[in-house]
N, C-alpha and C positions, 0 to 999 in steps of 0.2 A: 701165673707162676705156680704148679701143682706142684714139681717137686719140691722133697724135703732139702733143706739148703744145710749145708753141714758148718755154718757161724754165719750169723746173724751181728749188726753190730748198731743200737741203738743210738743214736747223738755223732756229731761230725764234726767236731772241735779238734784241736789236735791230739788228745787220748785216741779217740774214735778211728782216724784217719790213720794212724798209726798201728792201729789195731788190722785195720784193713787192709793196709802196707806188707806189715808181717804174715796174716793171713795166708794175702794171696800170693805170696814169696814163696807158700809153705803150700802151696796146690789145692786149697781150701774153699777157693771162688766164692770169699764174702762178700754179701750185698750190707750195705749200709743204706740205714731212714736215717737222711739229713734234719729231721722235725722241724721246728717253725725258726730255728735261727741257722742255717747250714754254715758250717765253718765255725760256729761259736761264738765266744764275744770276744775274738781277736777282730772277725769283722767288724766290729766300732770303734777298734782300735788302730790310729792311723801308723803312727812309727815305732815300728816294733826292734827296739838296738840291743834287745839281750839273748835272744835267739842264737847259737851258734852259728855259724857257715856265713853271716854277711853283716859283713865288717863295716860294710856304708850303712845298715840297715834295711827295712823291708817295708812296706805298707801290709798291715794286717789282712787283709783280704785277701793280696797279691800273693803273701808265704800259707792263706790257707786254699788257694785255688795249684798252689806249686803242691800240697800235700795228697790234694786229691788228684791232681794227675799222676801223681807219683804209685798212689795206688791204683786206679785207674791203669796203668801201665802194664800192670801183674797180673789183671784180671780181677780186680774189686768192681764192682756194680755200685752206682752208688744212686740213691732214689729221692727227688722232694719228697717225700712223705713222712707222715708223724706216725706214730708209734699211740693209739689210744687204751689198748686194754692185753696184758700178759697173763700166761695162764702155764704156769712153769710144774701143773700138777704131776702129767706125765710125757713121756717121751712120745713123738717127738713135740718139742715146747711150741706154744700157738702163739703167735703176734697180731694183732686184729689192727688193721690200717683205720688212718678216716676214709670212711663209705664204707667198709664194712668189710672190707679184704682181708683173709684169714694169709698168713704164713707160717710155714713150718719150719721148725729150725733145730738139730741137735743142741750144740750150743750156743747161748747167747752173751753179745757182751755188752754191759750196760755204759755209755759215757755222753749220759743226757747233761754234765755241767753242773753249771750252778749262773745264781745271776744278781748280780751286784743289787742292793736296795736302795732307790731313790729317794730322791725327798719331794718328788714331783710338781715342781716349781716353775714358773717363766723363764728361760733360758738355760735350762740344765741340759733339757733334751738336744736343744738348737747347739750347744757351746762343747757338747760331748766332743773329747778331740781337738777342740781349741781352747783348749785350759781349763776344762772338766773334764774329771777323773775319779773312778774309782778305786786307782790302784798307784800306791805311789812307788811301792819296787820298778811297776813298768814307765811311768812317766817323771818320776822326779826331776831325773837329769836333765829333762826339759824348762829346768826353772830354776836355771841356776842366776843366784840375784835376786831373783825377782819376789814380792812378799805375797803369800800363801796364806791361805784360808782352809783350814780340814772344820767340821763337821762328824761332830760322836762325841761318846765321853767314856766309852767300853773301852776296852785293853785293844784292839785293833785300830783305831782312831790314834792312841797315844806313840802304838809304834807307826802308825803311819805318820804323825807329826814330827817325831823323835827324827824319823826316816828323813823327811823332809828337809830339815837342819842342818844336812849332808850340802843343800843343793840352793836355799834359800836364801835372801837377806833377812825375813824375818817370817815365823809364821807363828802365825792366831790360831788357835782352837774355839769355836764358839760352841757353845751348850748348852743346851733349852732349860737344863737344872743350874739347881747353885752347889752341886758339886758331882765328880765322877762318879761310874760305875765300874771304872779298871782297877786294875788289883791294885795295893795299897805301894807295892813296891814301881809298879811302871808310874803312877801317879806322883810319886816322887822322883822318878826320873825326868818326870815331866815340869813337874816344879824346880827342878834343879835346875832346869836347860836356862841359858842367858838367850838363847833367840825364840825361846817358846812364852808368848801371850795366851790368855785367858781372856772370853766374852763371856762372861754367865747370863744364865734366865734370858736367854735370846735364843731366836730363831732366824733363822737365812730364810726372805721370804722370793728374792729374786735374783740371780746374777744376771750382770751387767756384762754389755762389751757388745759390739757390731759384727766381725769378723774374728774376735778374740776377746777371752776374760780380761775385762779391765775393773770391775769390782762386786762386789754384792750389795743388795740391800738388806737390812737386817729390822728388828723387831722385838723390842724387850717387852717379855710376857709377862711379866708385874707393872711395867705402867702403860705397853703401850708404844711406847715413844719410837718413830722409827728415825735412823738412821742410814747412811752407808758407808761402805768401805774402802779403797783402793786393795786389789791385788790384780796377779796377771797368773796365779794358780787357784781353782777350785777344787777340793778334793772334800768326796762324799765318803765318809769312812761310819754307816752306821752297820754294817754286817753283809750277807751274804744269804738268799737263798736257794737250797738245791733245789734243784731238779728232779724234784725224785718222787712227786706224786701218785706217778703211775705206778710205784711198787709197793704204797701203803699198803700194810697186812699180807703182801707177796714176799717181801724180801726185810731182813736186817734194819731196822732204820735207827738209829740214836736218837737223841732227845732235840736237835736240832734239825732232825732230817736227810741227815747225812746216811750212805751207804755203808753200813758196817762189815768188812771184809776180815775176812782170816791168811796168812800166810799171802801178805803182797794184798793178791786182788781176787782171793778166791770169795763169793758168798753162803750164805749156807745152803744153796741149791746147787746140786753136784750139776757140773758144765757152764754155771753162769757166773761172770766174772765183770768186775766195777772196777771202772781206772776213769784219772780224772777228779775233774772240781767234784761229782758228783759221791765221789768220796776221800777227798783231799781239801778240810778244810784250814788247812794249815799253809799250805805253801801256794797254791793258786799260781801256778806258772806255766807257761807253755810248755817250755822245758821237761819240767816236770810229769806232767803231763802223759807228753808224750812217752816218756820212761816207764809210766805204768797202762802205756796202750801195749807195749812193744811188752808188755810181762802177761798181760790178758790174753792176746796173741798167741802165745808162746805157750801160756797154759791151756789154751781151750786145744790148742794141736798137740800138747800131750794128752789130755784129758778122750781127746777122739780117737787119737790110736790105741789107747787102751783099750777103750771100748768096741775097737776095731771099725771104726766107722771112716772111710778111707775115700 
C-alpha cells in the first residue's frame, strides 16, 4: 500500500466504524486497523437493547459486523492489523504496522477505546455476559429482581449501584476499604438508598455459577474469614482504561489517559481527530460513540478540502 491514503482510521468499535461510514459516503476511501479487539468491547457484549433501530435488540458482535459492512459498502477498507508507532511530525503522517509496515495518511482519526478494568478472578472472564458486567447503563435491565453485587467504592461504582436499584431486588456494594472514595455527596446518596447494602474490608475472590452468576465468594481482609453470597448480577465497577498508549508524548493526554480534544473531537495536531471511549470518559455508550465518529468524519473531510487534498 505506497500510496498516501487521504484518512486513516485507528480502533474499530463503533466511533471508528462510523467514522469510516461517513468517510467513505464522503469519497475519502478510509482504511481502518481493526487492532487486537476489532469491533470493540460491544464484541463481549451479548444483548445489546439500547442501540436505536432494533426494538427486539441485537447481539453485540452481530450490530458490530452490521457497522462494518455498512462501511465496507461505501468503499471503507478495513484491516486486522494494529496500529504500533504514530509519527504525526509532518505531513503526510506515518502509521507503522506490526512487522513493520509504514502507512501514510493525510489525516488521522483516533478511536482505539477504552477497556473496562478487572479484578481478574475465577469466573469473571468465563461469566462475562452471563451476569458479569462492567457496565450497568447496558445490562441492568437484565436483572430485574434479581440481587446484585457491584464492586468499587469511586463515584462510578455508587452510580453504578444507585443505577442498579432501578432494576434489582437488592444490591450489595462490597469494598476492600472501611469506607468510600466517591464524593461525599453520591456516598450519601448511597447511604440513603433502602435497597443499597454495604460489605466493608472485603474482597470478591471468585464468582460463582455454571452457565450463569449464581453468587460470589468473598474474603474479609482483617480477618480472613471467607464467605459467599447469592446473586444472579455481578458488576465490576472499579474504572476504565484508555486506550491511548500509543499517543503518549504524541498527542493531548489528561491525567487518566484520556484524549484531550478541543471543539467536539479536534486534537492539537491539525488533521487528527479522537472520538470515542478513547476520549469520552463520561458516557461510554455506543450511541454515543458513534455521534462523535460521525463528527471526526465530518471534520477530517472539511479539514482536507481546505487543504485541497481531494
Amino acid at each position: 500500500m505506497s500510496e498516501v491514503q487521504k484518512v486513516a482510521i485507528i480502533g474499530s468499535g463503533p466511533a471508528g466504524l462510523t467514522a469510516a461510514l461517513y468517510a467513505a459516503r464522503a469519497n475519502l476511501a478510509p482504511i481502518v486497523f481493526e487492532g487486537q479487539q476489532p469491533g470493540g468491547q460491544l464484541t463481549i457484549t451479548t444483548d445489546v437493547e439500547n442501540y436505536p433501530g432494533f426494538p427486539e435488540g441485537i447481539q453485540g458482535p452481530e450490530l458490530m459486523d452490521l457497522f462494518r459492512k455498512q462501511a465496507q459498502r461505501f468503499g471503507a477498507v478495513t484491516e486486522f492489523k494494529t496500529v504500533t508507532k504514530v509519527d504525526f511530525d509532518q505531513q503526510p503522517y506515518t502509521l507503522e504496522l506490526e512487522g513493520g509496515e509504514e502507512i501514510k495518511a493525510h489525516s488521522v482519526i483516533v478511536s482505539t477505546g477504552s477497556s473496562a478494568l478487572w479484578l481478574d478472578i475465577p469466573g469473571e472472564d468465563r461469566l462475562q455476559g452471563k451476569g458479569v458486567s462492567a457496565c450497568a447503563t447496558c445490562d441492568g435491565f437484565f436483572f430485574k429482581e434479581e440481587e446484585i453485587v457491584v464492586v468499587g467504592g469511586g463515584d462510578t461504582a455508587m452510580e453504578e449501584a444507585l443505577f442498579l436499584t432501578k432494576f434489582g431486588s437488592k444490591v450489595t456494594v462490597v469494598h476492600r476499604r472501611d469506607e468510600l472514595r466517591a464524593s461525599k455527596i453520591m456516598q450519601q446518596r448511597a447511604f440513603d438508598h433502602p435497597k443499597l447494602e454495604f460489605i466493608w474490608n472485603t474482597q470478591v475472590t471468585e464468582v460463582l455459577g455454571e452457565n450463569k452468576v449464581s453468587g460470589v465468594k468473598l474474603k474479609n481482609a482483617l480477618t480472613g474469614e471467607e464467605s459467599s453470597l447469592d446473586c444472579g448480577g455481578f458488576f465490576v465497577a472499579i474504572g476504565h482504561r484508555p486506550n491511548t498508549e500509543l499517543f503518549k508524548d504524541v498527542l493531548e493526554l489528561d491525567a487518566q489517559g484520556y484524549l484531550v480534544t478541543h471543539d467536539d473531537v479536534k486534537t492539537k495536531v491539525e488533521g487528527v481527530y479522537a472520538c470515542g471511549d478513547a476520549q469520552d470518559h463520561f458516557y461510554r455508550q455506543a450511541v454515543s460513540a458513534a455521534g462523535t465518529g460521525c463528527m471526526a468524519a465530518i471534520r477530517a473531510e472539511r479539514w482536507l478540502a481546505e487543504h485541497g487534498i481531494e
